[in-house]
C-alpha positions in Angstrom: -12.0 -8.3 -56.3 -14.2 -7.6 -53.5 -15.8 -3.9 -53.0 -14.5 -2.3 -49.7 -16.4 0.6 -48.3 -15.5 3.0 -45.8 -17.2 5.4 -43.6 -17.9 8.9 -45.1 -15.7 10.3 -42.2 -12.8 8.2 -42.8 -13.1 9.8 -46.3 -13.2 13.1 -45.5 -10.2 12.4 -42.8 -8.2 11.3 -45.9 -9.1 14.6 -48.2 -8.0 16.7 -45.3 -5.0 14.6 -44.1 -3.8 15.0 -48.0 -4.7 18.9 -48.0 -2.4 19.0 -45.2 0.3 17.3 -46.2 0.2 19.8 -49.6 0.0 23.1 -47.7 2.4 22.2 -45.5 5.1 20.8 -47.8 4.3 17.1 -47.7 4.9 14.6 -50.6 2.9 16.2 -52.9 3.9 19.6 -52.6 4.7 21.4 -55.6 7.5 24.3 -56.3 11.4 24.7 -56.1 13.4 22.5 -53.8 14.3 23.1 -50.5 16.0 25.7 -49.2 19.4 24.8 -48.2 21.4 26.1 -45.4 18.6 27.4 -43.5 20.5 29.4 -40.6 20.5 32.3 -37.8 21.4 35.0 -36.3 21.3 37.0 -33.1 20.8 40.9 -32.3 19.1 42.2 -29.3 15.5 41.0 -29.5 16.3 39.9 -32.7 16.8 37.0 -35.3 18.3 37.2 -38.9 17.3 34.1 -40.8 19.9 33.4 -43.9 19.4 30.6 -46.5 20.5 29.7 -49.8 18.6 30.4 -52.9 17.0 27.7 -54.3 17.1 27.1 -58.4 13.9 29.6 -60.2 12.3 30.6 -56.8 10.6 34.0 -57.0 9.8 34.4 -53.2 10.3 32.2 -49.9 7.6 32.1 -47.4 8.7 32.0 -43.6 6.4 30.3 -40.8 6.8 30.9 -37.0 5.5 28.1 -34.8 5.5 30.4 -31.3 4.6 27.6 -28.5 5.9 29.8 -25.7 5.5 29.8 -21.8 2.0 29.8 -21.8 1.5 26.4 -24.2 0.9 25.8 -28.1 0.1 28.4 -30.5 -0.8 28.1 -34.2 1.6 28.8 -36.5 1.9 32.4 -39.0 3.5 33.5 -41.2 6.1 35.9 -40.8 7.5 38.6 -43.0 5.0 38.5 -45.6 6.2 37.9 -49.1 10.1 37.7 -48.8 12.2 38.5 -52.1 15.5 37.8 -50.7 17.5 35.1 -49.1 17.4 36.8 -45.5 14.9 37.9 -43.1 15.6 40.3 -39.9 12.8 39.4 -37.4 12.0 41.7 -34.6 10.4 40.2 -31.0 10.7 43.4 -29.8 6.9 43.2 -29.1 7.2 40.3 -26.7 9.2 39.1 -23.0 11.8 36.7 -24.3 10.6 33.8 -22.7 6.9 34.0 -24.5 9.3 33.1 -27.7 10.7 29.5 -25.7 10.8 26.5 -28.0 9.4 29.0 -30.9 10.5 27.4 -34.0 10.8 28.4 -37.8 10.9 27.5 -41.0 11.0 28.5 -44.8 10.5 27.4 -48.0 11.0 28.4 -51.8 7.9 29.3 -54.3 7.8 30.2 -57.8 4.5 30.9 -60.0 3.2 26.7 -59.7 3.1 27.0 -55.7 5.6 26.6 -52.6 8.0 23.7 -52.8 8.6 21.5 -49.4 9.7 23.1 -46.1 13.0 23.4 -44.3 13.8 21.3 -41.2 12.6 23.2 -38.4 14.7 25.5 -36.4 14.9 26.4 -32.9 17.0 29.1 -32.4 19.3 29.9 -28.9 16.9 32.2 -27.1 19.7 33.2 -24.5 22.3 34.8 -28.0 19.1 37.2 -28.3 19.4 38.6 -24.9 20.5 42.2 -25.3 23.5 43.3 -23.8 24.6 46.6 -23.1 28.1 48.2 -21.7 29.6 51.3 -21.2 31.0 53.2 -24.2 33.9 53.6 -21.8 33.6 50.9 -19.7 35.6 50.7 -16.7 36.6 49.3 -13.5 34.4 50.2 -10.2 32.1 52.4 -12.1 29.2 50.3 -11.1 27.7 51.0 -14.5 23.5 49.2 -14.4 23.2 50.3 -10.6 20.4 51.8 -12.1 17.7 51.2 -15.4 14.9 52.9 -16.6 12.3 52.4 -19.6 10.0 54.4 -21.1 6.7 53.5 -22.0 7.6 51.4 -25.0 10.7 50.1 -25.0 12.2 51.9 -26.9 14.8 54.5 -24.5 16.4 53.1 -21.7 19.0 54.8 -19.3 21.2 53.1 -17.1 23.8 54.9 -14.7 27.0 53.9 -13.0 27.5 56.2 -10.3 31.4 55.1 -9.8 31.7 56.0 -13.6 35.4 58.4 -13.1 35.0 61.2 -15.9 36.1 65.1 -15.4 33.4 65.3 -18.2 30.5 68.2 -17.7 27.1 67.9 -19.4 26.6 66.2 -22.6 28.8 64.3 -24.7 32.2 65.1 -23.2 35.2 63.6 -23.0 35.0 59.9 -22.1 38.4 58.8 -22.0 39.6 60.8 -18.6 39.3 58.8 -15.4 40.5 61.4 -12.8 37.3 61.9 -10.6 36.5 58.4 -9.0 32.4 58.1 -8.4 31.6 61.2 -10.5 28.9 59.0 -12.3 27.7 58.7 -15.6 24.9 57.8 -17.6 24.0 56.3 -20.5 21.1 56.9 -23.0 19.9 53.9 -25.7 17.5 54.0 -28.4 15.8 51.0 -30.1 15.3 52.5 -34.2 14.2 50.2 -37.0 17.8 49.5 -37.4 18.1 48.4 -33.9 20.1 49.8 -31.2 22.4 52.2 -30.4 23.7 54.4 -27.7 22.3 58.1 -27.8 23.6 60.0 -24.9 26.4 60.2 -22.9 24.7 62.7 -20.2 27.5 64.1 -16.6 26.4 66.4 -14.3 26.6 69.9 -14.8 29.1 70.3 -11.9 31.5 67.1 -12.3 34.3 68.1 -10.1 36.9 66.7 -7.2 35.2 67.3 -4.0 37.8 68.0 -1.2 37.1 65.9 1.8 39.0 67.1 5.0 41.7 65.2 6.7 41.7 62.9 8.3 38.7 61.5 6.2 39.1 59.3 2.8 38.9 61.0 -0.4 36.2 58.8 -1.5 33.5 60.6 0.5 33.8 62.8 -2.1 32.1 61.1 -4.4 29.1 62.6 -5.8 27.8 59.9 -7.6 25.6 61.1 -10.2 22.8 58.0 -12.1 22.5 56.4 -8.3 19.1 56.7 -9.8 17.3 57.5 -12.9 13.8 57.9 -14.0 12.2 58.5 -17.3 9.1 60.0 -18.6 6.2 57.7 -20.5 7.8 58.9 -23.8 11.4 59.0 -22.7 11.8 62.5 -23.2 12.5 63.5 -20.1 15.5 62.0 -17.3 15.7 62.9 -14.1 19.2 61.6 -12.1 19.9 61.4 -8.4 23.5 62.0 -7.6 23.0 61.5 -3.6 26.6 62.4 -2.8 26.5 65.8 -4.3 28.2 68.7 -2.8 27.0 71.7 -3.0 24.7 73.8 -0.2 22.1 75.5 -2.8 19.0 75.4 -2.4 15.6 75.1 -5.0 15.8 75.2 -8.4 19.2 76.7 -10.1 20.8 77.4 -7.4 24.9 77.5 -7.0 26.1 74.3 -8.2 29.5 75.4 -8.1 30.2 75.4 -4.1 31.4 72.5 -2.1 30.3 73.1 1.8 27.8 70.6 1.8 29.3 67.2 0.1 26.9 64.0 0.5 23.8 66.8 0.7 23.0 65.4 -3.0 20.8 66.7 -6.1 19.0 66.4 -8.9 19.3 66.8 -12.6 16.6 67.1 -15.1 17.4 66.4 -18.5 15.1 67.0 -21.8 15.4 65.4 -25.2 14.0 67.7 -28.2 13.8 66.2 -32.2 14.2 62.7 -30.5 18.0 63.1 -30.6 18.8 66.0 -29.0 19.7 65.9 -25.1 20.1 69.1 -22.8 20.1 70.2 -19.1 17.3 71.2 -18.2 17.3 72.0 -14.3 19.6 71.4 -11.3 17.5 70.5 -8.1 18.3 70.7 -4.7 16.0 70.5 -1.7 14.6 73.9 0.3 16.1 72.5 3.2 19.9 71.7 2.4 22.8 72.2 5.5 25.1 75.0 5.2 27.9 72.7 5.3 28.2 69.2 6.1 29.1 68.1 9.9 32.0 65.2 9.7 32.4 62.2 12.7 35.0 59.6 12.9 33.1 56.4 14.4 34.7 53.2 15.4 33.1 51.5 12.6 34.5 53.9 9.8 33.8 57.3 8.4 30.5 59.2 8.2 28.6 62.2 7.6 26.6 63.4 9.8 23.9 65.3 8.2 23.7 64.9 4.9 20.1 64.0 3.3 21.6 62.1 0.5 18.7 64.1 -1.3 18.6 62.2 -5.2 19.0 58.4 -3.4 16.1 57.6 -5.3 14.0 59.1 -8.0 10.5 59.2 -9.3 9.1 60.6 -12.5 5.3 60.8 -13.9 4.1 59.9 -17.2 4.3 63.3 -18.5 7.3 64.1 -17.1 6.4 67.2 -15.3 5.9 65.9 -11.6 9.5 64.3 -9.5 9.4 62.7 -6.2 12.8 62.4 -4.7 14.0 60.7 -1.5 16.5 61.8 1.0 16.9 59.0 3.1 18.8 60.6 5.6 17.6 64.4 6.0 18.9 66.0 9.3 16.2 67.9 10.8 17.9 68.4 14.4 20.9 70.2 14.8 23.8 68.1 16.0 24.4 67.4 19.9 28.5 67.4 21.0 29.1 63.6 20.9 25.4 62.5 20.0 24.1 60.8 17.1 22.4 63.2 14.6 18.7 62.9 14.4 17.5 61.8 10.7 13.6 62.1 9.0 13.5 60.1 5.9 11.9 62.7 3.5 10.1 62.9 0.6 10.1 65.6 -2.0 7.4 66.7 -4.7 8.3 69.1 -7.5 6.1 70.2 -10.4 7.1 71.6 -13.6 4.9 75.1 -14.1 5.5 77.5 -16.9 8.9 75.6 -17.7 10.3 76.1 -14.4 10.4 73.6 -11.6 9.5 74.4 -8.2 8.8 72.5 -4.9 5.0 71.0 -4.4 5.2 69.2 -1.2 8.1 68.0 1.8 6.7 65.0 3.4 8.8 63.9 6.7 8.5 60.6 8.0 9.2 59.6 11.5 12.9 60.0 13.2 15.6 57.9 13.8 18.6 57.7 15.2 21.8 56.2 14.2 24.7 56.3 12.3 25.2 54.5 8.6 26.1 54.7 5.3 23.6 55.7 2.6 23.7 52.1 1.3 22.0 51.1 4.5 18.8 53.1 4.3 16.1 52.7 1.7 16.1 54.8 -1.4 13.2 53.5 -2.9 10.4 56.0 -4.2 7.7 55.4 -6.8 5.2 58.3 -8.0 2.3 56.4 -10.0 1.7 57.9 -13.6 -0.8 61.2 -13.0 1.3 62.2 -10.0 -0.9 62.1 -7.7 0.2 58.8 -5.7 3.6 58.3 -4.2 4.8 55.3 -2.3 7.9 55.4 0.1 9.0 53.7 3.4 9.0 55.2 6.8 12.1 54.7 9.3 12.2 53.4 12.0 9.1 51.5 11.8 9.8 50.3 7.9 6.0 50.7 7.3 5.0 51.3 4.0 3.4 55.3 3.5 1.6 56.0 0.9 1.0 59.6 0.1 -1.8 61.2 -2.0 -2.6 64.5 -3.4 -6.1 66.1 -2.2 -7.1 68.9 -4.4 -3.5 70.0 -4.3 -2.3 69.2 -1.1 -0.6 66.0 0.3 -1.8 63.9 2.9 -0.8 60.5 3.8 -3.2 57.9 2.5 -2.4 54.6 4.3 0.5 53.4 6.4 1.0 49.5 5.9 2.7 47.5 8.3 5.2 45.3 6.3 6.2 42.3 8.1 9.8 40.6 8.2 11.5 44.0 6.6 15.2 44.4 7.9 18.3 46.4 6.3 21.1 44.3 6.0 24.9 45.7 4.8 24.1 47.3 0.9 20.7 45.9 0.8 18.1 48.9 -0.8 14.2 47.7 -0.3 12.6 48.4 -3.4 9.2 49.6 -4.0 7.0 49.7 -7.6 3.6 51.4 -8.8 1.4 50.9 -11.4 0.1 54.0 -13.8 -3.1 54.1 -12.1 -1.3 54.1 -8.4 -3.9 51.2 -7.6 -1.5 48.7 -7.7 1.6 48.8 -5.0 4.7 45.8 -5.0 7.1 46.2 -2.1 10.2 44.1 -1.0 10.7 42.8 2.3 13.3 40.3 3.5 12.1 37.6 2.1 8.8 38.1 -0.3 7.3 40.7 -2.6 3.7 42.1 -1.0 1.5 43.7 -3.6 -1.0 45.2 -2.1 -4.4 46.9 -4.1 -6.0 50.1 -3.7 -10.0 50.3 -4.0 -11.5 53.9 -3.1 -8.9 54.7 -1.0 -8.5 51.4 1.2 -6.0 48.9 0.8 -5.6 45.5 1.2 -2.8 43.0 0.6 -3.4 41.0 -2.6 -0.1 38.3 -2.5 2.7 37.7 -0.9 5.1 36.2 -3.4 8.3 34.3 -2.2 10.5 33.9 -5.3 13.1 31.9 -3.2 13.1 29.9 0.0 16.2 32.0 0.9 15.7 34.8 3.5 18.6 36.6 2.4 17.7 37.5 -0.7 18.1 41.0 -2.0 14.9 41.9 -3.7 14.3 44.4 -6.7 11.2 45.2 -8.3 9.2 46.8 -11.5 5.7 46.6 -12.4 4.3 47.4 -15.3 1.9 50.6 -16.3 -1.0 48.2 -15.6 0.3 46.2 -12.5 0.0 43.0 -14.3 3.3 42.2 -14.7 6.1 42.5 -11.9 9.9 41.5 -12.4 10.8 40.4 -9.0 15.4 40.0 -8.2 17.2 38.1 -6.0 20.8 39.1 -6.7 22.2 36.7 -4.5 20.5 34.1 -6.2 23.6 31.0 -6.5 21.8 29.2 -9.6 24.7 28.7 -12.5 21.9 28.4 -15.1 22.1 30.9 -18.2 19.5 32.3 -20.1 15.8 31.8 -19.5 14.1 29.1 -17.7 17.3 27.3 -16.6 18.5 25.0 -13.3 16.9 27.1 -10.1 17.8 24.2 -8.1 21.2 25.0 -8.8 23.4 26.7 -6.3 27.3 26.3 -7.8 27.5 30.1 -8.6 27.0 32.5 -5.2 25.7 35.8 -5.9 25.3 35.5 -9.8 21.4 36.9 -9.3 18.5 35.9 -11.1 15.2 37.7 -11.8 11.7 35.9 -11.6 8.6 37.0 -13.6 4.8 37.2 -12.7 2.1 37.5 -14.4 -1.7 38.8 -12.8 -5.2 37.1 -14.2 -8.2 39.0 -12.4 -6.6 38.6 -8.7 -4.2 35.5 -9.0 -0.3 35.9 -9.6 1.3 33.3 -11.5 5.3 32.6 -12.2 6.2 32.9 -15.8 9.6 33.0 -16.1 12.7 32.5 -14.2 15.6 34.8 -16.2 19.2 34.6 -15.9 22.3 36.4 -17.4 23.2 35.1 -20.6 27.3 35.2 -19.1 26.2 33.8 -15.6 29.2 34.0 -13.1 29.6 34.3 -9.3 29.0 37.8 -7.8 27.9 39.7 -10.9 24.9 40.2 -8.8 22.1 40.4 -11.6 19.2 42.2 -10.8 20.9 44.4 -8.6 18.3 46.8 -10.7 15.2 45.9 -12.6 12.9 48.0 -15.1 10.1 46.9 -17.3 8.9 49.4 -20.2 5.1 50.7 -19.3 3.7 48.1 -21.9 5.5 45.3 -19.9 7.1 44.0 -23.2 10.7 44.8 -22.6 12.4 44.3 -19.1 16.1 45.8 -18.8 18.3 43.7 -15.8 21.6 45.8 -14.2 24.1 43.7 -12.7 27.1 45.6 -11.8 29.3 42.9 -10.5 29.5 41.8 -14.1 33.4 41.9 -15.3 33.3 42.0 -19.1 35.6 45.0 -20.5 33.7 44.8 -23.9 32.1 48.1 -24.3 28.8 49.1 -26.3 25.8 46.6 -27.4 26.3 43.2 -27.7 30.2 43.0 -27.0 32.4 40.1 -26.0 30.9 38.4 -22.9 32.9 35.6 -22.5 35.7 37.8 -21.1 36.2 37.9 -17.5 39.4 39.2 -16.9 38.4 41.6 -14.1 36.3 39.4 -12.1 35.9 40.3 -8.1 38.0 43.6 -8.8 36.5 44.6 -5.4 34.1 41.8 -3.9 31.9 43.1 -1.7 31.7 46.9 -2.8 28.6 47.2 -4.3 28.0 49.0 -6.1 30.7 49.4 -7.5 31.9 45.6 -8.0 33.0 45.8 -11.3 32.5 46.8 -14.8 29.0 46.1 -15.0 26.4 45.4 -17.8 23.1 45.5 -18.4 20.2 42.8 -20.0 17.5 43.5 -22.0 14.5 40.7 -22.5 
């Protein structure tokens, strides 16, 4: 028999090709047999892998192959040494879509070694999309109009202003439905056991707001979690309820009144022993109107001078500094048969020896007109230090950006925005990073994100998520600015999940929310994120919020019509779908997402 040699390499190849194959379960793996039934499971952020035992295994080993958005990854080892037949795994420290086409695996060992490995599985990465309701979910209660995060992840509000509840304060009665627009909202925590809800949190002053004839009842509303903002550690809340009635003024003042509806406020809530949630302040501007001046116009009913004070909401990292907008402050009084003359205004408080008070009113220019408050931008972003606030001006829809010198604030920079326009509900939206360096804005048809170096800024992208114009864009950014969740909540795709059909365009208004990424100065697209229930006006993305770590991203989309109530309910119900098209906010029942 003839000698056949072969190359040392070739050897070598063969010794390691045969390692493999033993370390990884091959033929000549050693160990109990196969795990059978290798399944799972699906919480928010969250699998739970089940299997059956196999015959004298000791332990089972469990391997994650990760190859997510950004390409291949090397497989670990998840779970460590696992005793039982089950294994709850957490992505809680990751986006959803950096876990696409992750797969996994298990197999059984005893004291000779690890038997052979399962068949790999890839699990559904839409049934771990979290989905959050109402504890009392209801019709037209607009409930995800608004979403906050703190820093980690771990507490998110969300309010629904049309939420209909007599309820006052904390944790009242849910069940009563007889003040439409009263507004709620809702508190969630993320524990080692998962999540649940925390808070039901109402105005201190939930009441019926009498409107005079001969004008509709529902410009009473005061609409309390229009907006919401939390602190870095999610210990503090602050909610706008723009429709608010009463004419106080400062900090504490008479809530109890009703001269001034649609003048709006603020309420500041504080969490103590992580689970504890109390009032702590009732805001109102220095500058409210005695009583609010009514006009009948030929294209419906209006107030005249109300500020809409709490339209939007802006808290720093520590929880101690709130910007507030008043998109519609009244700073001239009313001519007979004129239009009232409105200065889009911003407000800085500061918390000093536990008591609020004003820092800073910042006027922008006037404008006049009539319009609802859904037709004027409510958008205001306060970077982490408080020091840096971000807001438009009206008419002009340049960008202002406010700073404070040595305790007094000056505008910074005035940006011309290009292509801005306000269209029926549409809310431009406006995001900062901690550092205030870092500034994303929506216009009609792009997100600009503009830098700051020493002072100047310049424009660093212009990113155009759709080819529509009439898109309505929503936007976070992360504490360091490197990761912005941009909306279009008319997007018409019918695609579910993440990374679907954008082409698609069966499904009008569904929404859809597209993810960047920064590296140095370049902005890539990572993900393109969809409801995991996708139907036609749910309007997903109607608000956005990513956690300051930019790990967690919570989606509202209150033209959702699911009655399920709580975390991960029944989503495949529709039964109230287009309750009331075209009155957003208040659409529908409404749900949240969290990726």
């Amino acid at each position: 028999m003839p000698l056949i040699f072969r190359p040392l390499g070739t050897l070598l190849l063969s010794a390691t090709l045969g390692l493999a194959l033993t370390a990884c379960g091959g033929s000549e793996a050693s160990g109990p047999e196969v795990p059978a039934g290798f399944t799972v499971g699906y919480g928010v952020k969250t699998y739970s892998f089940g299997w059956n035992a196999s015959a004298n295994a000791t332990r089972y080993e469990l391997f994650e192959d990760p190859d997510g958005a950004v390409g291949p990854q090397p497989e670990v080892q998840i779970g460590g040494t696992i005793g039982s037949t089950s294994y709850a795994h957490s992505v809680a420290s990751q986006l959803l879509h950096e876990r696409v086409n992750a797969s996994y695996r298990v197999r059984a060992c005893d004291a000779s070694g690890c038997g052979a490995w399962t068949a790999a599985l890839v699990p559904d990465l839409a049934k771990a999309i979290g989905y959050f309701k109402a504890s009392n979910s209801g019709e037209t209660e607009g409930y995800g109009a608004s979403v906050a995060l703190s820093a980690d992840g771990s507490t998110l509000a969300v309010g629904a202003p049309g939420e209909a509840s007599k309820a006052i304060g904390v944790e009242g009665a849910q069940a009563d439905n007889s003040v439409p627009g009263a507004g709620a909202v809702y508190v969630f925590t993320r524990s080692a056991s998962g999540w649940r809800q925390q808070a039901y949190l109402k105005a201190s002053n939930t009441r019926t707001i009498p409107i005079p004839a001969p004008y509709p009842a529902s410009m009473g509303r005061a609409l309390f979690g229009t907006s919401v903002s939390l602190s870095a550690d999610g210990n503090t809340l602050a909610v706008g309820a723009p429709g608010e009635a009463s004419n106080a003024r400062g900090i504490n003042g008479d809530q109890n009144n009703t001269q001034a509806p649609g003048a709006g406020a603020v309420y500041v809530f504080q969490r103590t022993g992580d689970t504890t949630w109390a009032q702590q302040a009732y805001v109102k501007a220095d500058n409210t109107v005695a009583a609010t001046t009514y006009r009948l116009d030929v294209q419906g009913y209006y107030y005249l001078n109300s500020a809409h004070f709490g339209s939007g909401v802006s808290l720093s990292a520590d929880g101690r500094q709130l910007a507030v907008i008043a998109p519609r402050a009244s700073e001239e009084a009313l001519s007979a048969g004129s239009p009232t003359v409105f200065a889009r205004a911003a407000y800085v408080f500061s918390l000093q020896d536990a008591a609020w008070r004003q820092q800073a009113y910042v006027s922008t220019p006037h404008a006049s007109g009539f319009g609802s408050a859904w037709n004027v931008d409510s958008s205001i972003a306060m970077a982490a230090d408080g020091r840096t606030v971000a807001l438009r001006s009206w008419p002009d829809e340049d960008l202002l950006v406010l700073a404070n010198d040595g305790g007094t604030w000056k505008q910074q920079a005035r940006l011309p925005l290009p292509g801005v326009r306000m269209r029926g509900f549409v809310v431009p939206s406006t995001a900062l990073a901690a550092d205030g360096n870092t500034l994303a804005v929506s216009t009609a048809d792009s997100a600009l994100v503009f830098v700051r170096n020493q002072g100047a800024w310049t424009e660093q992208a212009a990113l155009r998520p759709s080819a529509r114009r009439d898109e309505y864009l929503t936007l976070a950014l992360s504490n360091d600015g490197n990761t912005l969740a941009v909306s279009t909540w008319a997007d018409a795709s019918g695609a579910t999940g993440i990374q679907g059909d954008r082409a698609d365009t069966s499904v009008p208004d569904a929404g859809a929310v597209h993810l960047y990424q920064r590296s140095s100065a370049a902005w890539t697209q990572r993900a393109y994120l969809k409801a995991s229930n996708t139907n036609q006006g749910d309007r997903f993305g109607r608000s956005v919020a990513l956690s300051g770590d930019g790990r967690t991203l919570a989606v509202g989309a209150t033209g959702e019509d699911s009655k399920a109530t709580s975390i991960q309910g029944d989503q495949s119900d529709n039964s109230s779908a287009d309750i009331t098209p075209g009155m957003e906010p208040y659409s529908s029942y409404g749900a949240v997402y969290l990726y």
